[in-house]
Structure formats: structure tokens, C-alpha cells
C-alpha positions as CSV (number, residue, x, y, z in Angstrom):
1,X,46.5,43.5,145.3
2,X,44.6,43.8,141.8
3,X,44.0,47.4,142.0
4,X,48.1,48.1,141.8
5,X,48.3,45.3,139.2
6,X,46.1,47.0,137.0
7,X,47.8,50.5,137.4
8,X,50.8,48.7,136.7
9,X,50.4,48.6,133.1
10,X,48.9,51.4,130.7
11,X,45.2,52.0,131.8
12,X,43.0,51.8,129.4
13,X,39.1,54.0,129.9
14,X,37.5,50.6,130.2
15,X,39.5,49.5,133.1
16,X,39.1,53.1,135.1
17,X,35.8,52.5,134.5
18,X,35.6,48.9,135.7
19,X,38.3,50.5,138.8
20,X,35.2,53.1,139.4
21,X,32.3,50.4,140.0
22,X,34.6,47.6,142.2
23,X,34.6,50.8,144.4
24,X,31.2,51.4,144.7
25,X,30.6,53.6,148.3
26,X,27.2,54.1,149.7
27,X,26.1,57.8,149.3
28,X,25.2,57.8,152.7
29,X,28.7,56.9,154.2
30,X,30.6,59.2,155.8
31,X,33.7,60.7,154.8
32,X,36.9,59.2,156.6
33,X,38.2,60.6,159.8
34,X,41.1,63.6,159.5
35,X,42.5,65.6,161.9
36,X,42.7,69.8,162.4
37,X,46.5,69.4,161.4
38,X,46.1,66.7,158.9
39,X,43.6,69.3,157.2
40,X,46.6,71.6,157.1
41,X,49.0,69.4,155.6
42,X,46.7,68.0,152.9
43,X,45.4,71.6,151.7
44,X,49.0,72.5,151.6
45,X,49.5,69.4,149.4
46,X,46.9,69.3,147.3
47,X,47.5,73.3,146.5
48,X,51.2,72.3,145.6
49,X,50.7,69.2,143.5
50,X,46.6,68.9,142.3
51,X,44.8,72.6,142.1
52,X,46.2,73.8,138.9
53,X,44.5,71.1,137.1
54,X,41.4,70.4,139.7
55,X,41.2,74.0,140.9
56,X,41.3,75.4,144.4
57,X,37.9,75.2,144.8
58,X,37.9,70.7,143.3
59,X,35.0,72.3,140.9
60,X,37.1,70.7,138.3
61,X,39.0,72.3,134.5
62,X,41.8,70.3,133.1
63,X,41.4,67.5,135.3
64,X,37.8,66.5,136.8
65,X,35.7,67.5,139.8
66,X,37.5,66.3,143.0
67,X,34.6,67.2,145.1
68,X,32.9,64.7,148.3
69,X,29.8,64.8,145.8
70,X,31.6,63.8,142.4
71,X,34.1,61.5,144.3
72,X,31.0,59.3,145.3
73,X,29.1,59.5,142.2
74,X,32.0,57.8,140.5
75,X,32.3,55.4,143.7
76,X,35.6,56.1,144.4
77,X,36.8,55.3,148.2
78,X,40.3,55.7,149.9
79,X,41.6,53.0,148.6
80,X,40.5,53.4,145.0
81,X,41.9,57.5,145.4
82,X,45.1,56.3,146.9
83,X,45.4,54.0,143.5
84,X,44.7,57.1,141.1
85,X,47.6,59.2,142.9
86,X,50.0,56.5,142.8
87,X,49.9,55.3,139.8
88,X,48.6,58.3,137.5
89,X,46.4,57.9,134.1
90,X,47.1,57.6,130.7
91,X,44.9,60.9,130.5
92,X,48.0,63.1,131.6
93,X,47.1,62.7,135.6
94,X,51.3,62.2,137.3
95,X,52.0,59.3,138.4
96,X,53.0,61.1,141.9
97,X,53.6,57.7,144.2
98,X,55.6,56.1,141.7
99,X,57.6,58.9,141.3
100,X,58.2,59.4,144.8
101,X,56.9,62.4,144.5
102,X,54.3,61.6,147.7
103,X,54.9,59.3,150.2
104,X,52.6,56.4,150.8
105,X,51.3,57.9,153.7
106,X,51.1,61.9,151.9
107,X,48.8,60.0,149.2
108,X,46.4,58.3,151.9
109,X,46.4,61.9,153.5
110,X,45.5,63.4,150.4
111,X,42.9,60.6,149.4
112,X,41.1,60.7,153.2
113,X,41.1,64.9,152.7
114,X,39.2,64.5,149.4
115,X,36.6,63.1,150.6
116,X,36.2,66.5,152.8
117,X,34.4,69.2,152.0
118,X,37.1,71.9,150.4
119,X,38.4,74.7,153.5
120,X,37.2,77.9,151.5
121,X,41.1,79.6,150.5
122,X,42.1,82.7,151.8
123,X,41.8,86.4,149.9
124,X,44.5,88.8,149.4
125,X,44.1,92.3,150.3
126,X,45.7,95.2,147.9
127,X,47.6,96.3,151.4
128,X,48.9,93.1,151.8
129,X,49.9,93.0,147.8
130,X,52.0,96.9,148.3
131,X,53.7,95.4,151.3
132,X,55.2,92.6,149.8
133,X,57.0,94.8,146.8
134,X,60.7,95.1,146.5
135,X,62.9,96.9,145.2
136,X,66.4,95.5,145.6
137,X,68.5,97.9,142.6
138,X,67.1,101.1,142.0
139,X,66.2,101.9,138.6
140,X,68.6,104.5,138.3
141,X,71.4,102.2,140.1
142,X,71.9,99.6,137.5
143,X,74.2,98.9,134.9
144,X,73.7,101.2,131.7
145,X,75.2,97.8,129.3
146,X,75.4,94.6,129.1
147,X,77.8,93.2,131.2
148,X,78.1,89.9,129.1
149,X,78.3,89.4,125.7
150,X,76.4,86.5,125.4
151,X,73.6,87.7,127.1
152,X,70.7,87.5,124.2
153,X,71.7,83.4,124.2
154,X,71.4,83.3,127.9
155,X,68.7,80.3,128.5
156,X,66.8,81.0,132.0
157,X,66.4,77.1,133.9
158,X,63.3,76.6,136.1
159,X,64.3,74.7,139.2
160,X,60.6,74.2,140.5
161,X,61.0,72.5,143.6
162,X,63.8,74.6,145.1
163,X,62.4,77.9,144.0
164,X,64.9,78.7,142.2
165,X,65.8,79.7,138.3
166,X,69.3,79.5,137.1
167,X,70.8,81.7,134.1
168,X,73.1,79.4,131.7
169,X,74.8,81.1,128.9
170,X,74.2,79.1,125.8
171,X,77.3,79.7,124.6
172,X,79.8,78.8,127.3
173,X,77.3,76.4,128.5
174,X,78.1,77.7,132.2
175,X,76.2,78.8,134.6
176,X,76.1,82.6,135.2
177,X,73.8,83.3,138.0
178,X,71.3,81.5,140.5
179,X,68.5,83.5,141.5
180,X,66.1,82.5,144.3
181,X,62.4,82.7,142.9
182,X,58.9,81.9,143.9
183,X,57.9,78.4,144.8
184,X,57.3,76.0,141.5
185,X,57.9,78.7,138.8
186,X,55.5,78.4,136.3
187,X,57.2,80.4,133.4
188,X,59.5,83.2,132.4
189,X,59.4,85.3,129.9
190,X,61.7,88.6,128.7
191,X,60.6,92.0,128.2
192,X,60.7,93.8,124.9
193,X,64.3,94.8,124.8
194,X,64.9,91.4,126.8
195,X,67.2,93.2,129.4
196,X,64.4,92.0,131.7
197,X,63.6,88.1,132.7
198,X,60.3,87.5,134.8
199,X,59.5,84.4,136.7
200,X,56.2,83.6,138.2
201,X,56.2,81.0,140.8
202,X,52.9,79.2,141.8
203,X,52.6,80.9,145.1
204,X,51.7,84.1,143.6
205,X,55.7,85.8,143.5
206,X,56.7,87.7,140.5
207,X,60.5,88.4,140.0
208,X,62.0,90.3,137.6
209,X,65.7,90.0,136.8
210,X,68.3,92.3,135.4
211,X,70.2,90.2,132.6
212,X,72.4,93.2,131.7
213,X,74.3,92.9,135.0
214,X,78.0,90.9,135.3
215,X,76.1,88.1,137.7
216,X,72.5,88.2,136.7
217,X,69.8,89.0,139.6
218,X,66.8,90.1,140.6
219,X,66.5,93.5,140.8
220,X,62.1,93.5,142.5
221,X,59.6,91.2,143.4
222,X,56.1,91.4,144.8
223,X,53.2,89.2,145.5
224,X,50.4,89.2,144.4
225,X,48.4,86.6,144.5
226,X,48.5,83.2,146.4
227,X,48.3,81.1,143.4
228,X,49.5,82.2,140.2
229,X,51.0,81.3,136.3
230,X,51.3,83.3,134.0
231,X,53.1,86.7,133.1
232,X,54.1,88.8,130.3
233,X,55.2,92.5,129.7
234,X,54.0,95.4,127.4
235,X,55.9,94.8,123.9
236,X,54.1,97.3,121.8
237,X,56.2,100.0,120.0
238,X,56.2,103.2,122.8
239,X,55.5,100.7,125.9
240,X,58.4,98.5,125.3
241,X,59.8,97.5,129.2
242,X,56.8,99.6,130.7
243,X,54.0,97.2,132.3
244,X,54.3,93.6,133.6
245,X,51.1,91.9,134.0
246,X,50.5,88.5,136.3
247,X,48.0,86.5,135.7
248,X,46.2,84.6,139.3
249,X,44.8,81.6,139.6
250,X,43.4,82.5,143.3
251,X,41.9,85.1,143.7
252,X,41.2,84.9,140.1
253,X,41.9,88.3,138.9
254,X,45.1,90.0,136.9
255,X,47.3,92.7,138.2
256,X,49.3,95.2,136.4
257,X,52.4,96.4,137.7
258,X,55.3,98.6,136.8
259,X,57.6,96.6,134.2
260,X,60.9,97.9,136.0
261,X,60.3,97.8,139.4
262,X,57.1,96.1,139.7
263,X,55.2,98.8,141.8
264,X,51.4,97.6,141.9
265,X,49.4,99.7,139.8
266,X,46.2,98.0,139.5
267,X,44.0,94.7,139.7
268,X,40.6,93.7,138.0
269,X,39.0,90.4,139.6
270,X,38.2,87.7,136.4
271,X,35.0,85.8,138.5
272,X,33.0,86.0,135.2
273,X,30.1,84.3,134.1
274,X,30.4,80.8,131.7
275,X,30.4,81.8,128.2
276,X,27.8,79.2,127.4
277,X,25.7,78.4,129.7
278,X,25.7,81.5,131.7
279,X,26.0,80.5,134.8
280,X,28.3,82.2,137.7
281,X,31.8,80.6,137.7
282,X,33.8,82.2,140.8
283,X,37.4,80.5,140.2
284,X,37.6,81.4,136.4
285,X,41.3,81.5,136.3
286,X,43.9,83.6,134.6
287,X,45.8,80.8,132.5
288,X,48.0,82.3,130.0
289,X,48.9,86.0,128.9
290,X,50.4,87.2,125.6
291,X,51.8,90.2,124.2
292,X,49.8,91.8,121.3
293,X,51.9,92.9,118.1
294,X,49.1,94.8,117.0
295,X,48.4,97.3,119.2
296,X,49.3,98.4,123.3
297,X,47.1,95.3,124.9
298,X,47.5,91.8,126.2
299,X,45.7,88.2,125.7
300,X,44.4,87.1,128.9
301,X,42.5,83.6,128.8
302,X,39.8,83.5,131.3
303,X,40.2,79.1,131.9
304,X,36.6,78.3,133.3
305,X,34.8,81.0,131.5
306,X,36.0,80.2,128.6
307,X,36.3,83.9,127.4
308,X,39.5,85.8,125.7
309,X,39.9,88.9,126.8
310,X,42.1,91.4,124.7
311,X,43.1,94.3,127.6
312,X,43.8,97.5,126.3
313,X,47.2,98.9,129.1
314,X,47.0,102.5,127.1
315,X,45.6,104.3,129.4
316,X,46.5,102.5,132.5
317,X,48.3,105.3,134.0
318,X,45.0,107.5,133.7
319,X,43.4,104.8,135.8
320,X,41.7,103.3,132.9
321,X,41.5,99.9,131.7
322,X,39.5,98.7,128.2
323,X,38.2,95.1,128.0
324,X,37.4,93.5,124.5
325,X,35.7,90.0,125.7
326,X,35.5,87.9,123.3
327,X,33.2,84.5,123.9
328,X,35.6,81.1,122.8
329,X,35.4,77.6,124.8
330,X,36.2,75.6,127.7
331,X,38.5,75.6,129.3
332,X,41.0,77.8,127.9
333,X,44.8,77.1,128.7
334,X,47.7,77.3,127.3
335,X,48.7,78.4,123.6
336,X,50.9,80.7,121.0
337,X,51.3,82.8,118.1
338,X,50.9,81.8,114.3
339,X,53.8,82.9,112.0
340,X,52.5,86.1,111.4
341,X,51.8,86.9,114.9
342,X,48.5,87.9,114.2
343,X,46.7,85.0,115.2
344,X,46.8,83.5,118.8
345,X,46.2,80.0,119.0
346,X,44.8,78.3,122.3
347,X,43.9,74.9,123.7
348,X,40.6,74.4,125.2
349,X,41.4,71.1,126.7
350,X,38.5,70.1,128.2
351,X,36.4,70.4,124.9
352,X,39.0,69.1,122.3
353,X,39.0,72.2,120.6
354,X,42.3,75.0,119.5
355,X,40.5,78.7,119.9
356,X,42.0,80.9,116.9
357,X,41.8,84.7,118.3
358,X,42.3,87.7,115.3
359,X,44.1,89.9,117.5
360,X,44.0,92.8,114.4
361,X,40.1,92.5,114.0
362,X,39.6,91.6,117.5
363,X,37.3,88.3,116.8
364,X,36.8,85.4,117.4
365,X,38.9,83.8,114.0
366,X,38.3,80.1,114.3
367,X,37.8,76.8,116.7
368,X,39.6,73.8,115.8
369,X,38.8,70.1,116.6
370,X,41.8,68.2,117.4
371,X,42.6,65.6,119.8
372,X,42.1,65.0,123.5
373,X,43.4,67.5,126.0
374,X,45.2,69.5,124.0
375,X,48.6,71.2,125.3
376,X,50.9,72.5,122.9
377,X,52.6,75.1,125.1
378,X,53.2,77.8,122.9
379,X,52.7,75.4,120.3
380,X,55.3,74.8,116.8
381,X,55.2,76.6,113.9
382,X,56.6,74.8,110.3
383,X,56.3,77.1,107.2
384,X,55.6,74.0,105.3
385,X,55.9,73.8,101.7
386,X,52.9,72.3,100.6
387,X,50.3,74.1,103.4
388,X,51.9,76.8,103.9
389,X,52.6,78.1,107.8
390,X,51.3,75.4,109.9
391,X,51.1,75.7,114.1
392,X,51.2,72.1,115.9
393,X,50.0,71.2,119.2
394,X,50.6,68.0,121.1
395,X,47.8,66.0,123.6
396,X,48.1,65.3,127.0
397,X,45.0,62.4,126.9
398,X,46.7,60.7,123.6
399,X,49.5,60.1,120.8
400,X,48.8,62.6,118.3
401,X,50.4,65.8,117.5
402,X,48.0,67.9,115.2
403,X,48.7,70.5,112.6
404,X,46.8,73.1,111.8
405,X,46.9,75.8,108.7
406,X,47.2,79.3,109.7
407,X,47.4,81.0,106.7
408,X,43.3,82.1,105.0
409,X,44.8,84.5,102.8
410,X,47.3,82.2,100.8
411,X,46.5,78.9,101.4
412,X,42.7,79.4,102.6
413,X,41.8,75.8,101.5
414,X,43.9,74.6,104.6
415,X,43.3,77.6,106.8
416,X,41.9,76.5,110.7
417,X,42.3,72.6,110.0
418,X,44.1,69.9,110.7
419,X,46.2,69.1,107.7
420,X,48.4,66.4,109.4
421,X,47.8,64.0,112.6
422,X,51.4,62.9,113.6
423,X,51.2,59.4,115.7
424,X,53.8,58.9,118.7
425,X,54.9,55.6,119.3
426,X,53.4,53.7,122.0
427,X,50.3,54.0,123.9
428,X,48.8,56.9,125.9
429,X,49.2,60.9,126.2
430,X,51.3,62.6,128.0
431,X,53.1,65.2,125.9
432,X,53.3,68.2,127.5
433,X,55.8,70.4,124.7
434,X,56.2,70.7,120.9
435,X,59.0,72.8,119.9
436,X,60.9,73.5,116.5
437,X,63.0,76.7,115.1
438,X,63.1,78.8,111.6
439,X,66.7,77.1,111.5
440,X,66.1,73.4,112.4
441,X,64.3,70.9,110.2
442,X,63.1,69.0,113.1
443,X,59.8,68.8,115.6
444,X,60.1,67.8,118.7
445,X,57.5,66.2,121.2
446,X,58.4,65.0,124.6
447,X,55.9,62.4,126.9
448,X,56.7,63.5,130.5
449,X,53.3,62.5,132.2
450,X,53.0,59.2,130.2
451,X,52.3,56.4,132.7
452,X,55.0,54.3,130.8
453,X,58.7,54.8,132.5
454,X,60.8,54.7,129.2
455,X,58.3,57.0,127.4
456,X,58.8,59.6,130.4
457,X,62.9,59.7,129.3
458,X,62.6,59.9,125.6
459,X,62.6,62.6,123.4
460,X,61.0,62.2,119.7
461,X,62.2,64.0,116.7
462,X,60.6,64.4,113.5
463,X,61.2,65.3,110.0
464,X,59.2,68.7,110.1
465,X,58.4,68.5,106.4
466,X,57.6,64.9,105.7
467,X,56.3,63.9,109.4
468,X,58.2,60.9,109.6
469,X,59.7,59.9,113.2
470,X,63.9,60.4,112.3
471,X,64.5,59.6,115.9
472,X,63.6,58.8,119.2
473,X,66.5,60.2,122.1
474,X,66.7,58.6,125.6
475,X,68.1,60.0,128.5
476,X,71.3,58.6,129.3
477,X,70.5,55.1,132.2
478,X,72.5,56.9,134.9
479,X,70.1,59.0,135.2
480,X,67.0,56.7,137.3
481,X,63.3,57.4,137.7
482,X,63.6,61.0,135.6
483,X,61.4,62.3,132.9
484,X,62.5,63.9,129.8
485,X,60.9,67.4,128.9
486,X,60.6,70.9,127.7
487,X,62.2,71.1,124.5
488,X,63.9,74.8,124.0
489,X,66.2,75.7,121.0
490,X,69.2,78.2,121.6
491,X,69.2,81.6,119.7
492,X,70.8,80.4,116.2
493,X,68.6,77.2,116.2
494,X,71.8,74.7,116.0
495,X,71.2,72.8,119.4
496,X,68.5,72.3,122.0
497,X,68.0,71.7,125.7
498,X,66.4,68.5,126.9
499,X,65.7,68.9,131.2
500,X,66.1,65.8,133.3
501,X,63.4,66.0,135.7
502,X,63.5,63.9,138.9
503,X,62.7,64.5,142.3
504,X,64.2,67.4,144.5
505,X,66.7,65.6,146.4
506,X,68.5,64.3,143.1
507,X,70.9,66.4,141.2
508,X,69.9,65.7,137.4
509,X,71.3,67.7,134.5
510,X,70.7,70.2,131.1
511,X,71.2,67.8,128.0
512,X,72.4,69.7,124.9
513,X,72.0,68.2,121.7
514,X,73.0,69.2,118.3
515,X,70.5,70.4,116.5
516,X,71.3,69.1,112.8
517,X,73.1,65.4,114.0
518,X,71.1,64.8,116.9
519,X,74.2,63.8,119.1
520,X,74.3,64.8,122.5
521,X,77.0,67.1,122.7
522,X,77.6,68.3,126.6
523,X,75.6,67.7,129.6
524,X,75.5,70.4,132.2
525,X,75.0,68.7,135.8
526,X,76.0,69.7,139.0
527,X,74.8,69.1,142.2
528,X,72.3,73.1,141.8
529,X,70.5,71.1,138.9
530,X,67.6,69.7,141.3
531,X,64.1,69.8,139.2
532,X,64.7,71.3,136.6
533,X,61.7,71.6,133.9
534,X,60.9,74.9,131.7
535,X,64.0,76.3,130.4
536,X,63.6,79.7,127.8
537,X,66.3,80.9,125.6
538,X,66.0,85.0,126.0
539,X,65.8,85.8,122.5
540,X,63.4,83.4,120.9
541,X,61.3,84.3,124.1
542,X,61.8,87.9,123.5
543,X,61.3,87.3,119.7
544,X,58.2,84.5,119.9
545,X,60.0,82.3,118.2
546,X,58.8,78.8,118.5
């Protein structure tokens, strides 16, 4: 067939665009036949695997509009969908059929159920939110010390599929603890004192676990939304350990909770209004939440609204909540601190653009044009000889990693530019992390959703002062159909975790590679490593350190 021969290779925009107009559907035709039950099953897969980037409502944010109306428009029928889940894009889009991922007959469920009008989702009532909260280990019942010495070089595994998170000390390189999680955990992150490790899985569950105890586990959980990724805790001097926040994706909305125990305190719903053209956007999404070092309040970034809002957790216990919004772009994701931990630094993927957020003055600092789709998780950040502290950012829609200046007060000639472009090798996106440490002169970019199988297992290392590529790691052949990704430093910056991430019924492993020869020097495996993707080392998480 010439549509699979095409998808075979690295698609260029031409050929989607020729693949859109073979598949040219009459805007009069009906939408394929699906069943009551088969309307189930694809909601249930198209929540798991596609509304985080096409949202639960298809209006479209990172990835485009997947509703009846758009799909025809573009001309796209079931077998033209069915092509597009199978074999991804070189925008970023998984490759979910060739993965195996979905099953032939998942991805024609999911292409028929596209063509549908969207089932409107469910609500979640604050009853329904305080009956869900647990408390397994009493504050006053847990361990007054660290039960392990280690525990500050403890690294916290995702194991998505499974629901699960693992605690391997970095050290010892053993595993400590398995702790069972929400569905597809999203991130973790360590309170102030980093006694505390929070998970948030996509299905709404928050967990917090108790890293001072002998065998590592959660001690509450609650939740509190059906769809959720992001988290963080009160780190400002006098709130340290106090509030958790979580972030939903649906309902949109944020909820504040106790940091110990995770009692619900309060919610404010995030259904805002586009910051540009002011029209009414309800699914404007909690995407990611950081800590402020300036003052008792966190960075919420409101996706499809393209607003920053700095939320003031002061006076939370007197019922009272302040909101500084502060107009940026579309649509907000994913980002992290500069250096000085002053400035927050976020992608707006969908316009190209890195917001720069003055969380001091409380402004709108700067807005960056870099490449397409950006995603630099929490970014990189080089204190760079010549320009001075820099913050990079990879692309999921191409090769380039860009560099930006951070510094207007010392090196203002480079401040909120791009002062180096970094080209990967080969064609296409697909990076998904950049990661360095204060102690390591390398960069590190990995290409998970790359179309292209051996850029999927490779890691690339730079030179973090000169840029040059010093070496391109590849995850050992016995590993087959896996991706390489999420590049995490332990706490002294002298090695760094590489996951192998395959498919949920394939034990894969933790590669460890040392940091200053770039020799892979043990691989944890075991038949518990299934899916394993975000892994965070409890200081540098505690510490920002990235």
C-alpha cells in the first residue's frame, strides 16, 4: 500500500500534505459506524494515549484539532487516520502501531471514533475529591530520621504503564522501594526539605511518599481530578513542607492540599478567557507548576489561555487566595528556572516562542523565538564563559536545541536571545529532554518520539562550552523496539540515568553512565523495570538543579 510506504521513511510536510488531499472525503459523508461499547473503549483510549496533546475536548494545543469538522477539512478518512497513528510524524506525534503500542484493530477503533462527535467528559465533585483522601501513616506516626543514609541520592523511576514509581538509591544502585502510584505518572517532585516525593499520575491521583522511612512508601493520596500533570509543593522560607498543589487538565482547575497528608483545602477552576483574542476557552489546562524563590506563591501555566499566573498560598488557610495574571502566549507548557532562579522560562509550543516570567517584579520579562514545538522540560542551564548563564531547550517538530541568555544585568547584549542553535544529527524532532549539571561539562538531548528507530535509542552528548557533538550513545541491541530518554544526573553530577522505554509487557532496564568518560558503567534491569520513562534524583529536584 503507498500510504505505509510513505510513513515508512521520515515524513516530510510536503508529503502529509500530499497524504491529506489523496484522502479527500465529501463533507457531506457520514461518519463511520461505532458501536455504544466501542465508544467506551475508544474514549478510554484516546484519554490514555492522545488528550494530553489534542485535549479532552479534540479543540486541539500541542497537537491539532482532532475534531469531525477539522478531520474533514484536512480530508482525512479512516484509512488516512489509521496511517497517522501507526506510523507517527516527524512533528513529535508517537509512532503508537509501530511501537506496538495499539493494536491494528485499537488504531482503526480510534480512527472510526474520531470521526464522532467527542462524549462531553465527566465533572468531579469536591465530595467526591474528600472521599478519595488517604491517610495511610499518621503524621505523628512516622519516622523522626532518615532511615537511610543515602536518601538525598535516592533517584525516584516512573514506571508509567504499571502505575507504579520505584525508589533506586544512586548510590548502591539498588532498588529500595516500589510504591504503587496513579496511572501514567506524569512527574515527581520533592518537597522543600525533600523528606517528601510526590507523583502525579494522569488520572488525577496524587501520592506523596515518605523517603525518610527504612522501605520508602506512601504515606496519603487523594484524587482530584480525572486528568491531571503537574505538582509541586510550598518551598518558600516559613511554608517549607506545608501545601502541595496539583495542577488538572480536566476539569481544568488547581487544587491545594495539605503538603503532609494531603487533606483538600481548596480548588479554583482555570476556564479563562484567550489572552489574545478574547474569546472563551473552557479546557485551558493546568500544564506545569513551579515553586517561587521569591516569595510564598507558585507558577501555574494556564496551556490554552496562554496566561501565567503567579498564586499567592499566604493566606490560604484564611480562605484567601491572590492571583497575579500575567498575559504570555499560546500554548504554554512545560519549562524551568534560569540560574538565578528568578526568571522562569516556558515553552509556548504552538507559537515557537520561550515566555520569560520575572517572578521578583511579577512581569512579563521577555518572549523568545526559537524553533518549532519547543520542549525543554525543565530546560539546561550552562554558565557559559563567553555569554554568561545560558538556559537551553530542545524541539519536538525539529533538530535544534536553542540557547538562550538569561543574564540582562551582566551580559544584557545576549539577554532573552538565542546565542547558539545546536543541530542534532539526522532528520526530524523528537527530543523530548535536555539535561546537564554544575559538575558535568556535558549537554544531553535525547530523540524518543523521532519517527526514525535508531534515533529513538540514542543518546547525544555535547561539549557544553564549545557545542560540538563529543558523542552519540546507543542503547545496547538486546534491548529491541525501545526508546532512549529522560536524561537525569545523580546528586554529585558524576553519572547519569538513561531509561529504556518499551512496551509494558517487556522488562527493560536503568542505564548508568559515567558522567566524565561516557562509559556505561552498570545497568539496573529486572523483571519490575516495565516502562520506565521520568526518573528525578531527590536533591537536584529538591535543589532545581538542571
Amino acid at each position: 500500500m503507498k500510504v505505509k510506504k510513505l510513513f515508512k521513511g521520515l515524513l516530510s510536510s510536503a508529503i502529509l500534505t500530499g497524504l491529506m488531499a489523496t484522502f479527500v472525503q465529501s463533507a457531506k459523508a457520514e461518519p463511520p459506524p461505532i458501536t455504544k461499547e466501542e465508544m467506551e473503549k475508544a474514549s478510554k483510549i484516546y484519554f490514555d494515549r492522545c488528550a494530553g496533546c489534542h485535549g479532552m475536548l479534540r479543540k486541539g494545543a500541542t497537537g491539532p484539532a482532532l475534531t469531525p469538522e477539522n478531520l474533514k477539512k484536512r480530508g482525512l478518512n479512516t484509512e488516512a487516520i489509521e496511517s497517522f497513528i501507526y506510523y507517527g510524524t516527524p512533528g513529535g506525534m508517537p509512532d503508537w502501531g509501530r511501537q506496538g503500542v495499539l493494536s491494528k484493530e485499537e488504531i482503526n477503533l480510534l480512527a472510526r471514533f474520531l470521526q464522532h462527535e467527542p462524549p462531553p467528559p465527566p465533572l468531579l465533585s469536591w465530595e467526591k475529591i474528600k472521599e478519595s483522601w488517604k491517610v495511610y501513616v499518621p503524621v505523628e506516626e512516622r519516622v523522626k530520621k532518615p532511615q537511610n543514609k543515602n536518601w538525598r541520592n535516592f533517584f525516584g523511576v516512573i514506571l508509567r504503564d504499571v502505575g507504579k514509581v520505584a525508589i533506586i538509591d544512586g548510590t548502591t544502585k539498588k532498588l529500595v522501594s516500589i510504591v504503587d502510584t496513579g496511572f501514567a505518572v506524569h512527574i515527581l517532585r520533592t518537597s522543600a526539605s525533600g523528606r517528601y516525593m510526590y507523583s502525579i499520575g494522569r488520572d488525577g491521583k496524587a501520592t506523596v511518599i515518605d523517603l525518610w522511612m527504612k522501605k520508602p512508601s506512601k504515606v496519603a493520596e487523594i484524587k482530584v481530578c480525572y486528568d491531571a500533570r503537574s505538582i509541586d509543593t510550598s518551598k518558600y522560607k516559613g511554608y517549607e513542607d506545608k501545601y502541595a498543589v496539583v495542577g488538572c487538565y480536566w476539569p481544568p482547575s488547581f487544587v491545594i492540599l495539605d503538603g503532609e497528608t494531603l487533606k483538600p483545602i481548596t480548588r479554583h477552576a482555570t476556564s479563562d478567557y484567550y489572552y489574545d483574542t478574547k474569546d472563551f476557552v473552557r479546557e485551558a489546562r493546568v500544564a506545569s507548576i513551579v515553586a517561587s524563590h521569591y516569595d510564598p506563591s507558585w507558577v501555574l501555566n494556564i496551556k490554552e489561555a496562554g496566561q501565567v499566573w503567579l498564586v499567592d498560598y499566604s493566606k490560604v488557610d484564611k480562605g484567601s487566595i491572590k492571583i497575579d495574571m500575567i498575559d504570555a502566549e499560546r500554548y504554554l507548557h512545560d519549562g524551568g528556572w534560569d540560574l538565578s532562579k528568578r526568571y522562569f522560562l516556558v515553552a509556548a509550543n504552538m507559537r515557537n516562542k520561550i515566555v520569560v516570567i520575572d517572578t521578583k517584579d511579577k512581569e512579563l520579562e521577555a518572549i523568545v523565538e526559537v524553533g518549532t514545538k519547543p520542549h525543554p522540560g525543565r530546560g539546561a542551564n550552562i554558565s557559559h564563559p563567553k555569554y554568561g548563564p545560558i538556559w537551553c531547550t530542545g524541539h519536538i517538530g525539529e533538530n535544534r536545541i536553542a540557547c538562550i541568555g538569561t543574564d540582562p544585568k551582566n551580559h544584557p547584549q545576549y539577554a532573552w536571545k538565542v546565542v547558539k542553535w545546536i543541530k542534532l544529527p539526522g532528520e526530524g524532532g523528537g527530543n523530548l529532554f535536555v539535561k546537564t549539571h554544575p559538575n558535568s561539562k556535558y549537554l544531553l538531548a535525547d530523540r524518543p518520539l523521532n519517527p526514525n528507530p535508531d534515533l529513538q535509542r540514542s543518546i547525544f552528548v555535547y561539549d557544553k562550552y564549545s557545542f560540538k557533538l563529543v558523542k552519540t550513545l546507543k542503547i545496547p541491541e538486546k534491548y529491541k523496539k525501545v526508546r532512549a530518554v529522560h536524561e537525569e544526573f545523580n546528586k554529585d553530577g558524576t553519572e547519569f540515568w538513561i531509561s529504556v522505554w518499551g512496551k509494558k509487557n517487556q522488562p527493560t532496564a536503568i542505564l548508568v553512565y559515567d558522567a566524565k568518560t561516557l562509559k556505561l558503567k552498570k545497568e539496573i534491569s529486572g523483571d519490575w523495570i516495565r516502562t520506565p520513562t521520568g526518573k528525578f534524583n531527590v536533591y537536584n529536584t529538591m535543589k532545581d538543579i538542571y
